[in-house]
Every structure is written in C-alpha cells, then in structure tokens.
N, C-alpha and C positions, 0 to 999 in steps of 0.2 A: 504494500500500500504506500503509498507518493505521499507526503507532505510538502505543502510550501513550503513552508520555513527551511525545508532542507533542500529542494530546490532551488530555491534563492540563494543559498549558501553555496549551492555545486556552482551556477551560473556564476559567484562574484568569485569564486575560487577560480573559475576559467579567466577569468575579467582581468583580475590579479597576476596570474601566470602566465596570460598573452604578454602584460604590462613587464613583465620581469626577463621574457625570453627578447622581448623590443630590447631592453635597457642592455642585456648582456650581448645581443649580437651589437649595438656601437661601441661596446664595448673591447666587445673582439677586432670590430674594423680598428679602431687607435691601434691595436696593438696588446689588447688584454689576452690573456690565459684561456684555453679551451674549455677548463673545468668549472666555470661560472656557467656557459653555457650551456653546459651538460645538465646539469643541478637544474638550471630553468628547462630546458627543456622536458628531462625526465620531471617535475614537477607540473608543468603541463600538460604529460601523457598520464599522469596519474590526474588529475583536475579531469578530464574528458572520461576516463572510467569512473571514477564515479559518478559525473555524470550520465553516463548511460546506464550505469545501474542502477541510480533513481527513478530514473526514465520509464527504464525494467519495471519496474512495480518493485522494488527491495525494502523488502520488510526490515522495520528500524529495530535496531539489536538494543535494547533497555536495560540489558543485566548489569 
C-alpha cells in the first residue's frame, strides 16, 4: 500500500540526488576526483529504486 508522505519523500530524495550528481559532475569537469561522482550517482540509482518500489505498492515495514 502507497502513502504520500513516502512518496513525496522518494520524489524529493530523486530531486536531491539529480541536484548532487549536477554538482559532482562540475565538479569533475575542474578537475575533481571520480569518487564524489560515484557516491552521487550510486545514490541516485538507489533514490529511483525506491522509488519504484513505492510505486510497486510496498508495504511500509513499522517494526
């Protein structure tokens, strides 16, 4: 079963780690480190599963 409140959360958690994968690839163009980018990225590909598992109908775990 879906709730808002935790869809809103998956959507600003995507919103959030588009915003951070932006920041780390200029940050790569200057001349930064690969492994900021990495970190955002895999943090984005986690942001988009759980979103889809909302999505799914996933039943919210309370224990």
């Amino acid at each position: 079963m879906m709730f808002w409140t935790d869809l809103d959360a998956a959507y600003d958690e995507v919103h959030n780690a588009r915003a951070a994968v932006e920041k780390a690839e200029v940050n790569y163009s200057r001349g930064g480190g690969t492994v900021a980018l990495n970190v955002a990225n895999k943090r984005l590909a986690d942001a988009y599963a759980d979103l889809r598992a909302i999505n799914g109908g996933r039943v919210r775990d309370l224990r």
